[in-house]
C-alpha positions as CSV (number, residue, x, y, z in Angstrom):
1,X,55.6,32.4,3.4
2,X,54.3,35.6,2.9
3,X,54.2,37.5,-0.9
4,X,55.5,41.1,-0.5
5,X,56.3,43.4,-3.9
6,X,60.3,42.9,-3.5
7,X,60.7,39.1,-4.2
8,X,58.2,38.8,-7.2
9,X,59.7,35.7,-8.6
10,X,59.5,33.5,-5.3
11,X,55.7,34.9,-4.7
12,X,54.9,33.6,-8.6
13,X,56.6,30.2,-8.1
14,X,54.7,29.7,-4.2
15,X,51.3,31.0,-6.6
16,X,51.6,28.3,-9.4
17,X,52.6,25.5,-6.9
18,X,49.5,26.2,-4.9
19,X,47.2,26.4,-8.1
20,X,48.8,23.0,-9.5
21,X,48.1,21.3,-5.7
22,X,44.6,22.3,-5.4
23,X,44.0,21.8,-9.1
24,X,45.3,18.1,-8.7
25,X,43.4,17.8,-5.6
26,X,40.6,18.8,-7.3
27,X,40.8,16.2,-10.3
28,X,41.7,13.4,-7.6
29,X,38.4,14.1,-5.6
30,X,36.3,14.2,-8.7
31,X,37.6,11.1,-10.5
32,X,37.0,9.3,-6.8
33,X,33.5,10.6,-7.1
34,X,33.1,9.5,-10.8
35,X,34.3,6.4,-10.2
36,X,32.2,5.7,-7.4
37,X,29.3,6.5,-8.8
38,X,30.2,3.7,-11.4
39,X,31.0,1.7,-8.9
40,X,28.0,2.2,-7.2
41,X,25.8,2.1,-10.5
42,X,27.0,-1.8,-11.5
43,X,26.9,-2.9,-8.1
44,X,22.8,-2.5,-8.1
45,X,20.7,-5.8,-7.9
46,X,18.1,-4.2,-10.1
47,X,20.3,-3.9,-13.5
48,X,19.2,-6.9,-16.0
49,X,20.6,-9.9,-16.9
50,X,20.2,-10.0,-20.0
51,X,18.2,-7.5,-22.7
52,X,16.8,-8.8,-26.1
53,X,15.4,-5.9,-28.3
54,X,13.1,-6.3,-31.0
55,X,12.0,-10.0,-29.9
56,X,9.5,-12.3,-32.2
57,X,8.7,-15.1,-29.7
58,X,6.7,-18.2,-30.8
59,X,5.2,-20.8,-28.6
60,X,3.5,-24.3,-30.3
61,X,2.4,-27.5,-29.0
62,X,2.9,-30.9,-30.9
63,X,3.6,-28.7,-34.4
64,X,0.4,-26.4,-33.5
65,X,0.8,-22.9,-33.5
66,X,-0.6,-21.2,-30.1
67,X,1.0,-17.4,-29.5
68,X,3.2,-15.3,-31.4
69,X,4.7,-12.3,-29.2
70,X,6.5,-9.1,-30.7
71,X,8.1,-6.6,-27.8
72,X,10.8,-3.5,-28.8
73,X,12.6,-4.6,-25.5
74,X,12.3,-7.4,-23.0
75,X,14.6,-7.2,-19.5
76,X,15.4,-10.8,-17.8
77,X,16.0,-10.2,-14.3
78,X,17.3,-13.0,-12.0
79,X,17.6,-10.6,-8.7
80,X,16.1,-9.9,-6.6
81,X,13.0,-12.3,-8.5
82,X,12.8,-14.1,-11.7
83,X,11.0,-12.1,-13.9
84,X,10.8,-10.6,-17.3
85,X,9.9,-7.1,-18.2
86,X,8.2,-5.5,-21.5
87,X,9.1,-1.9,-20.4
88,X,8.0,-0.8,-24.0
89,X,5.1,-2.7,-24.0
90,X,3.8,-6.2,-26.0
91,X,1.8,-7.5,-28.5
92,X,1.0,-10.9,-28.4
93,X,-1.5,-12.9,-31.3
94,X,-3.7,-16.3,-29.9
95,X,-4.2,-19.1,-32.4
96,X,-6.6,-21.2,-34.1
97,X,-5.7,-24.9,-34.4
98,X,-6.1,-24.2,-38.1
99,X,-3.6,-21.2,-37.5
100,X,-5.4,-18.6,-38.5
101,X,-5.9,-15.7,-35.9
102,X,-8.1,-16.4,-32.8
103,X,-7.8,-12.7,-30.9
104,X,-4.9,-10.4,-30.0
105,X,-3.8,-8.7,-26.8
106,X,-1.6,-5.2,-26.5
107,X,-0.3,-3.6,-23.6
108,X,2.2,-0.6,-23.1
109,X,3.6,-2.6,-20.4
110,X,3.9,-6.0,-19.0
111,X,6.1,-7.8,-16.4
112,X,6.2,-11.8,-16.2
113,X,6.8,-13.4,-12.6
114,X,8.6,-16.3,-13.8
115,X,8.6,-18.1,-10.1
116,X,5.0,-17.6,-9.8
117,X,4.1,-18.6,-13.8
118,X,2.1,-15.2,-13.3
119,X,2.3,-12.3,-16.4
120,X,0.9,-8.7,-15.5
121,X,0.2,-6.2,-18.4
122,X,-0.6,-2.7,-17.5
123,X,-1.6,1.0,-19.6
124,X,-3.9,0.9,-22.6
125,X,-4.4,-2.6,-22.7
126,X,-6.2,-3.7,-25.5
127,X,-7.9,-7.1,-26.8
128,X,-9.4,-8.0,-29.6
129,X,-11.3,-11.1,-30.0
130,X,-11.6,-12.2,-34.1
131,X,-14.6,-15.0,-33.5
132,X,-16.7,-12.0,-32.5
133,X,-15.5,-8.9,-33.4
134,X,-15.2,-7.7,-29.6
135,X,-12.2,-4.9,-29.1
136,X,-12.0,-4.7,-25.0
137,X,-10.0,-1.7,-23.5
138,X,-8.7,-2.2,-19.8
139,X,-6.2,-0.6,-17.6
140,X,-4.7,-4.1,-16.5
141,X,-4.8,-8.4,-17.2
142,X,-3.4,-10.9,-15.4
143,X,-2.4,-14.3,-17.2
144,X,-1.9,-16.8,-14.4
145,X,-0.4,-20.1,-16.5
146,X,-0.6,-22.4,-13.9
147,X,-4.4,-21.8,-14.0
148,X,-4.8,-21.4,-17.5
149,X,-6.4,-18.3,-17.0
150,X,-6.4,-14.7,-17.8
151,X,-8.5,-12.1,-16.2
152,X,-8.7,-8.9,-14.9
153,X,-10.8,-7.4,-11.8
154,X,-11.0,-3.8,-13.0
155,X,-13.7,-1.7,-15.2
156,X,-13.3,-2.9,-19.0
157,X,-15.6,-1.2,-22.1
158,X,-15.5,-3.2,-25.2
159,X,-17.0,-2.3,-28.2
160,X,-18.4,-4.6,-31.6
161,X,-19.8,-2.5,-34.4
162,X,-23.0,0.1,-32.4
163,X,-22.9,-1.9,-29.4
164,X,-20.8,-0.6,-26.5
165,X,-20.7,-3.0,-23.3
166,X,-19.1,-2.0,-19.6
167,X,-18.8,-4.5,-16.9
168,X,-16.5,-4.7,-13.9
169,X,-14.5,-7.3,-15.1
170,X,-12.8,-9.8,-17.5
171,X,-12.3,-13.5,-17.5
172,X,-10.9,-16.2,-20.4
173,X,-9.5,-19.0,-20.5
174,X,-5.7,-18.8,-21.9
175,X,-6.4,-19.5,-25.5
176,X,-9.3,-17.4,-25.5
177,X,-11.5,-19.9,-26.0
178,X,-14.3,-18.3,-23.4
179,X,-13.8,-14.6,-23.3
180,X,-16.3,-12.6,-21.3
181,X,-17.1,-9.5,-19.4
182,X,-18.3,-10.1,-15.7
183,X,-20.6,-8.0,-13.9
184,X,-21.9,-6.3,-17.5
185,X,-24.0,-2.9,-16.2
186,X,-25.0,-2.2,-19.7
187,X,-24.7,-2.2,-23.6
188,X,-25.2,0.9,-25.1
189,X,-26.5,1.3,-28.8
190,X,-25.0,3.8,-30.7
191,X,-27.2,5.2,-33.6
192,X,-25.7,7.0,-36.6
């Protein structure tokens, strides 16, 4: 139908019926899309399970105190592996069997493989060993349970009082019992 200046009142009806049908077309094709994208967004495999914030975890054995662990967040993840993300990083405190502090280890991230009893922390990690005053920097540590072990393969500095150490490594046992720096290239003595 065409719109010509005699019939005014049929061309303004034919005008607002077409706005309202492509306006409602509009809305329909956009809510589709919205609602897709929902859809689409809680159908993913990588969303977690559950979510604990601020978390204060404590882990004994036969009454003894062994590890405290503080994290902001921790994810749970049961697809498509078991594990257990710190996405805001962790701190986590080692015992003395008379409970006092034994050495401390900080990370700005951290992901547990719970299948493979294997925990990864990553960025800025930090350790600090009480007995001898040692603070170790590294860019990653791996804590395999299963061995009892934690370690790292990568450049570490650590640094006690004047005395700066490198070495191309780091190896413990888990309750950091026999920290040490493998391949050490050096200690440097810092003079004031």
């Amino acid at each position: 139908m065409l719109c010509n200046n005699t019939n005014n009142t049929s061309c303004g009806k034919w005008r607002g019926t077409l706005h309202l049908l492509l306006g409602l077309c509009c809305l329909a094709f956009c809510s589709c899309v919205n609602d897709m994208e929902k859809v689409n967004f809680f159908s993913r495999k990588d969303l977690p399970t559950q979510q604990v914030k601020e978390a204060d975890i404590v882990r004994s054995a036969r009454g003894d105190l062994q590890i405290s662990m503080q994290a902001p967040i921790i994810e749970i993840y049961n697809k498509p592996e078991n594990k257990t993300v710190y996405p805001q990083g962790v701190q986590i405190y080692f015992y003395n069997e008379n409970h006092t502090k034994k050495a401390f280890l900080r990370a700005d991230y951290a992901i547990s493989y719970d299948d493979k009893d294997m925990m990864e922390a990553k960025k800025n990690v930090v350790i600090i060993d009480y007995g001898t005053g040692d603070t170790s920097y590294l860019d990653d540590l791996y804590w395999n349970s299963s061995e009892k072990r934690i370690y790292s393969n990568n450049p570490v500095k650590s640094i006690n009082g004047p005395r700066v150490t490198y070495g191309d490594g780091f190896e413990s046992d888990e309750s950091f019992e026999t920290p040490r720096i493998l391949h050490q290239r050096g200690t440097v003595v810092i003079n004031e």
